[in-house]
Phi, psi and omega in degrees: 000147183242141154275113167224105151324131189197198175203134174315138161208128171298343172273035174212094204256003187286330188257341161302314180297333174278328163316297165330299180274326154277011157278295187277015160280328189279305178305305164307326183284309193297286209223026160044042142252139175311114123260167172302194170254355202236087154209175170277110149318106162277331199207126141211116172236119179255156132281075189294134173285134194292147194045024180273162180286353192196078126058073214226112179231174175210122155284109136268152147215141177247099199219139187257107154285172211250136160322354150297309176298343213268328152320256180339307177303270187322316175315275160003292197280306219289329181231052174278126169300333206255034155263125224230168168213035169263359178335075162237121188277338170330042175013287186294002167297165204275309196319325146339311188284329174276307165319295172325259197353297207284333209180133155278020177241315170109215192222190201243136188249162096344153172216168175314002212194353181153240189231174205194121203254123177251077193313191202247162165247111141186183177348296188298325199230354170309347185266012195201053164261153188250152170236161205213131163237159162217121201265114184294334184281310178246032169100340211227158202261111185229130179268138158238115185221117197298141133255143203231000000 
């Protein structure tokens, strides 16, 4: 996977667009949603952990999409095969075991604000898991993602 830290900046405009596209390749690779290149960058950060045994960082991002974009964004979640209205954050729920069976990624939630990506606990995302939202009020998307 690739990371790049960065802060929007307008003169460098060469490198927002290479950002930009490891963003929504990075959304997309998680939760199959689509997005344009045309929203604002709020937050993008890595953090390394000081002393870990394998290079052990935590990714924010943060992105404000454009009310054009906001049809699309909901259309997306709302007839995603991995769209659930069972939100439930339990791991141990039995329900977890039927979810696996359908997808190694997990599914698409309600959230108080909008939606919510509830990744699967298994093999594929225990070494990277992320939590990942999208809040329909004020636009914007925000990803946290661990690598252990």
């Amino acid at each position: 996977m690739v990371l790049i830290s960065c802060k929007e900046s307008k003169s460098n405009s060469k490198s927002n667009e290479s950002t930009k596209t490891n963003i929504v390749e990075l959304i997309k690779t998680k939760t199959d949603l689509e997005l344009s290149e045309n929203f604002e960058i709020i937050k993008d950060t890595v953090e390394h952990t000081e002393e870990a045994f394998d290079s052990d960082y935590s990714y924010e991002l943060t992105i404000e999409y454009k009310e054009s974009d906001s049809k699309n964004i909901k259309e997306q979640i709302l007839n995603s095969k991995f769209f659930d209205t069972i939100n439930s954050t339990n791991y141990a729920d039995p329900i977890w075991e039927i979810i696996d069976s359908k997808t190694n990624k997990g599914i698409w939630t309600y959230d108080k604000n909008g939606f919510e990506f509830l990744h699967c606990d298994n093999k594929k995302n225990r070494p990277e898991p992320f939590y990942l939202t999208v809040d329909t009020i004020t636009k914007r998307i925000e990803l946290i993602l661990i690598h252990l």
